[in-house]
C-alpha positions in Angstrom: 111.7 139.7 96.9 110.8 136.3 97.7 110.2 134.6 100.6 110.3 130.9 101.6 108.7 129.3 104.3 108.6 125.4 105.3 105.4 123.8 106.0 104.3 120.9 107.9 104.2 118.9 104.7 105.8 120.7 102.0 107.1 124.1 100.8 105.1 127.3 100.6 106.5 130.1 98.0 105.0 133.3 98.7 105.0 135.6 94.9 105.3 139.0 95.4 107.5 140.0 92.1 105.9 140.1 88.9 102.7 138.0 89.5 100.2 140.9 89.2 99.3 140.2 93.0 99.7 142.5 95.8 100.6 140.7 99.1 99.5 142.8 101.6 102.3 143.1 104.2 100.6 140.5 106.7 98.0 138.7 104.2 98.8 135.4 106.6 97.5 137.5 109.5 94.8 139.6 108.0 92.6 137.3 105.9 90.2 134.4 107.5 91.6 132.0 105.5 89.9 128.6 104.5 91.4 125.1 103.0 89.2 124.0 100.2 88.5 120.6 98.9 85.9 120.7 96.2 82.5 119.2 96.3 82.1 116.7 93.4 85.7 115.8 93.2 87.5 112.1 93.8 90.9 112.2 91.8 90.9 108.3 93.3 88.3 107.7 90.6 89.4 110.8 88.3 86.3 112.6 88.9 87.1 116.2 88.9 84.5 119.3 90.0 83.2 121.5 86.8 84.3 125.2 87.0 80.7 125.6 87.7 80.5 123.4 90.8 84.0 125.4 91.8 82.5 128.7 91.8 79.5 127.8 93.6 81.8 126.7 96.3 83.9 129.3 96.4 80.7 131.6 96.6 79.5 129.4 99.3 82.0 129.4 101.4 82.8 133.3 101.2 78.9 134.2 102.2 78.8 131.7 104.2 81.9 131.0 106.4 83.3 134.6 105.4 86.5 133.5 103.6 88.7 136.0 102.4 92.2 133.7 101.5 91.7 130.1 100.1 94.3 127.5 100.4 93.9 124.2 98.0 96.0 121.1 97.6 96.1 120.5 94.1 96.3 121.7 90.6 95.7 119.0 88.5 92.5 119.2 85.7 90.0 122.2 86.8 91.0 122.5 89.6 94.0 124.6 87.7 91.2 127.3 87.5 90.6 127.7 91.3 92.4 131.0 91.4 91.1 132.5 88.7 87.8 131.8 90.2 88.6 133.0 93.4 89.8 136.3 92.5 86.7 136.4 89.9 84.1 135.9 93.1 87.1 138.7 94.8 88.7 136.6 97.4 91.9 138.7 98.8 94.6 136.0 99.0 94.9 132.5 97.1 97.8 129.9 98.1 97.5 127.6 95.3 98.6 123.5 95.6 100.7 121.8 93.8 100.1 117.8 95.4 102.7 116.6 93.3 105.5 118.5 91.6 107.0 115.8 89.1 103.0 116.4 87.8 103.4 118.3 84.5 100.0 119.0 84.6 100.3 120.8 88.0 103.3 122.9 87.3 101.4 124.0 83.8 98.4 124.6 85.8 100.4 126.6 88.3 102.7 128.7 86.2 100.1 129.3 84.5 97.6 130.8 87.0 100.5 133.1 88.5 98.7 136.5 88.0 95.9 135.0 90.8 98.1 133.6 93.4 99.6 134.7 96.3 101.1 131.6 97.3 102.1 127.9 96.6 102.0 125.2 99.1 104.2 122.0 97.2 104.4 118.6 98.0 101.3 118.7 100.6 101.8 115.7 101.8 105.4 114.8 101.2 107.7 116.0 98.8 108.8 111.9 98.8 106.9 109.7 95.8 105.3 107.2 96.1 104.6 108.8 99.1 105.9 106.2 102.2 102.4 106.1 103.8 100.4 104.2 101.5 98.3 106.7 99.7 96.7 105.3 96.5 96.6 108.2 94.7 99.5 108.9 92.5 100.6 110.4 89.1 
């Protein structure tokens, strides 16, 4: 069964039927969950993190701060292999973004990293493009 929830911003799907995850019954209440925006990443100037610089991040992060869930913004280029990554380094819950749906790229990335997700947060900051605030950044 799915459920859908309505975010500040955007939509959140949370997968529970045939993605290979388990959502644990209160994963929103039971994992210290952290937003992550890679290190080494502009997508003003389409510089994008290595899978590499990723993983170090994610490793950081979970030492570190004690993550356990990981929310992100965007799917676009590696960042497509966040989940994968995060499950890899064993983080329990991964809410994957998708900045702009009319992205092919992003909805590739994200259908295609369904077997790691818990989660997708869409449209995180508008669902409305160009977005109405000015934001350079568009595909």
């Amino acid at each position: 069964m799915k459920r859908v929830g309505v975010t500040l911003v955007g939509l959140l799907f949370v997968a529970s039927v045939g993605t290979g995850c388990i959502v644990p019954r209160n994963l929103f209440e039971t994992l210290k969950w952290c937003a992550y925006a890679p290190t080494n990443f502009n997508p003003e100037r389409g510089i994008y993190p290595s899978e590499a610089s990723i993983r170090e991040d994610l490793r950081v992060a979970k030492i570190n701060q004690g993550c356990e869930g990981v929310i992100f913004y965007g799917s676009d280029n590696t960042l497509g292999q966040i989940p994968r990554i995060a499950r890899e380094l064993g983080y329990a819950g991964v809410i994957m973004g998708v900045w702009n749906p009319k992205s092919e790229e992003e909805m590739r990335n994200a259908i295609a990293a369904v077997r790691y997700v818990n989660g997708y947060s869409v449209g995180n900051e508008g669902l409305t493009f160009p977005y109405p605030f000015g934001l350079a950044y568009s595909k």
